[in-house]
C-alpha positions as a Markdown table, in Angstrom:
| # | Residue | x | y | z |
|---|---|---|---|---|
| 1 | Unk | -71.7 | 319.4 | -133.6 |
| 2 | Unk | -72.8 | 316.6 | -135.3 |
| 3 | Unk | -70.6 | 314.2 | -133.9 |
| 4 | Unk | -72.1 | 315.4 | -130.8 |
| 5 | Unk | -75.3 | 314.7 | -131.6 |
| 6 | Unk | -75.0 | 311.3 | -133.0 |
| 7 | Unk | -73.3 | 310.4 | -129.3 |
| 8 | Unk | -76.0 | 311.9 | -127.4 |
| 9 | Unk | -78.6 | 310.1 | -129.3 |
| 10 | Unk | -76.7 | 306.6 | -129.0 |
| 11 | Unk | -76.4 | 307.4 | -125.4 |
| 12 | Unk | -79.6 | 307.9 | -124.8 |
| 13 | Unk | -81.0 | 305.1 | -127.4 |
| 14 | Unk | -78.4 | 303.1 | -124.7 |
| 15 | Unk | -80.6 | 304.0 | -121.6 |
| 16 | Unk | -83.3 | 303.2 | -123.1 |
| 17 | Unk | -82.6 | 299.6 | -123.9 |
| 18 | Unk | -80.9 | 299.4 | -120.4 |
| 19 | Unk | -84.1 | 300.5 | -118.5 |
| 20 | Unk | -86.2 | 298.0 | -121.0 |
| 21 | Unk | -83.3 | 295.1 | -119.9 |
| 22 | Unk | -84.1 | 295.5 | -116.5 |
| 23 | Unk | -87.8 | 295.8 | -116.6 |
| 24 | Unk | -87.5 | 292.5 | -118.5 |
| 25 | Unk | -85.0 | 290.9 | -115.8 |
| 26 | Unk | -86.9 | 291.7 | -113.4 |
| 27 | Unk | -89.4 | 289.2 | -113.3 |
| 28 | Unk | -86.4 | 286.4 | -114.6 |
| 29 | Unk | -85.0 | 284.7 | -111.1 |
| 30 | Unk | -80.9 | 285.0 | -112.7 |
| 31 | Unk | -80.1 | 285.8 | -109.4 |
| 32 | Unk | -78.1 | 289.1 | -110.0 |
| 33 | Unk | -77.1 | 290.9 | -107.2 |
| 34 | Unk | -77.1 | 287.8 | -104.9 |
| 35 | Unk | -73.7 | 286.6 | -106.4 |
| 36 | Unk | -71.2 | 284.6 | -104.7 |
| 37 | Unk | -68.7 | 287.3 | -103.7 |
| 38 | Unk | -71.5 | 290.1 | -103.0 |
| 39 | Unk | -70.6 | 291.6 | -99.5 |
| 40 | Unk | -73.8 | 291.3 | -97.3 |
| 41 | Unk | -73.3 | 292.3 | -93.4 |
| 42 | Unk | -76.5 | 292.1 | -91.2 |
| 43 | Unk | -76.6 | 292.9 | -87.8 |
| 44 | Unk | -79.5 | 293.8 | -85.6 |
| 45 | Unk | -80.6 | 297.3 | -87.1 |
| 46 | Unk | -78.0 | 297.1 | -90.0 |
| 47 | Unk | -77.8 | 295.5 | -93.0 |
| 48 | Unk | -75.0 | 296.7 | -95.3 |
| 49 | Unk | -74.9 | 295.8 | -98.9 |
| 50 | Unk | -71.9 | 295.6 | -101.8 |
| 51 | Unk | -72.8 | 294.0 | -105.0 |
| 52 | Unk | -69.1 | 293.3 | -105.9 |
| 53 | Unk | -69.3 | 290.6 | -108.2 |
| 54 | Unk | -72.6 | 292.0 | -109.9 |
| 55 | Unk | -70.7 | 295.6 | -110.4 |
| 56 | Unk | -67.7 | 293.6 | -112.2 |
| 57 | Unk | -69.4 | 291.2 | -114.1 |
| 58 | Unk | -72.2 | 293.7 | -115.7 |
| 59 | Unk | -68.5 | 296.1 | -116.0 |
| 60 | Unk | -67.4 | 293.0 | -117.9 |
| 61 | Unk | -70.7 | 292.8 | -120.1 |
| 62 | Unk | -71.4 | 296.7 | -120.9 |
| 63 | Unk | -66.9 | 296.5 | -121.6 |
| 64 | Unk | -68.1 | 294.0 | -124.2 |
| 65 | Unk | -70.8 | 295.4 | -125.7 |
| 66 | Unk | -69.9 | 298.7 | -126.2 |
| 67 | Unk | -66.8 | 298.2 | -127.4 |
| 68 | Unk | -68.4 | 295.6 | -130.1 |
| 69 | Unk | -71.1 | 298.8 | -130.9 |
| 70 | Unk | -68.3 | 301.1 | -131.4 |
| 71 | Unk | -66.0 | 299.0 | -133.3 |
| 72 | Unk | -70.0 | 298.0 | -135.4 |
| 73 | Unk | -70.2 | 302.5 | -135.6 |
| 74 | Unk | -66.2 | 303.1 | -136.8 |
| 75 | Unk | -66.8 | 301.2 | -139.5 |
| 76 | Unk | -69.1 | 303.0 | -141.3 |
């Protein structure tokens, strides 16, 4: 059980610092989600949306990151 409860409280100490990320960029013009290789269709009543460059390169990022914070939490 406690291993349980050290990975609930990582993933949710995760969240947290996700939602305060994207409060933060937010106001910052990186231009995520308007990526060169993002699917936008707009017709006259339609507008149809895939962020397919944004999913993989924030895939890329979290891939880094949490592999770095588990590798930082096996050590121990």
């Amino acid at each position: 059980m406690g291993e349980l409860a050290k990975f609930l409280v990582l993933t949710g100490v995760m969240l947290i610092l996700v939602g305060l990320l994207l409060m933060v960029f937010e106001k910052l013009p990186l231009g995520l989600g308007r990526l060169p290789g993002d699917i936008v269709i707009k017709r006259d009543n339609f507008v149809f949306y895939f962020p397919l460059a944004t999913s993989l390169l924030l895939s890329l990022l979290l891939t880094v990151l949490l592999n770095l914070l588990f590798l930082f939490l096996s050590r121990k």
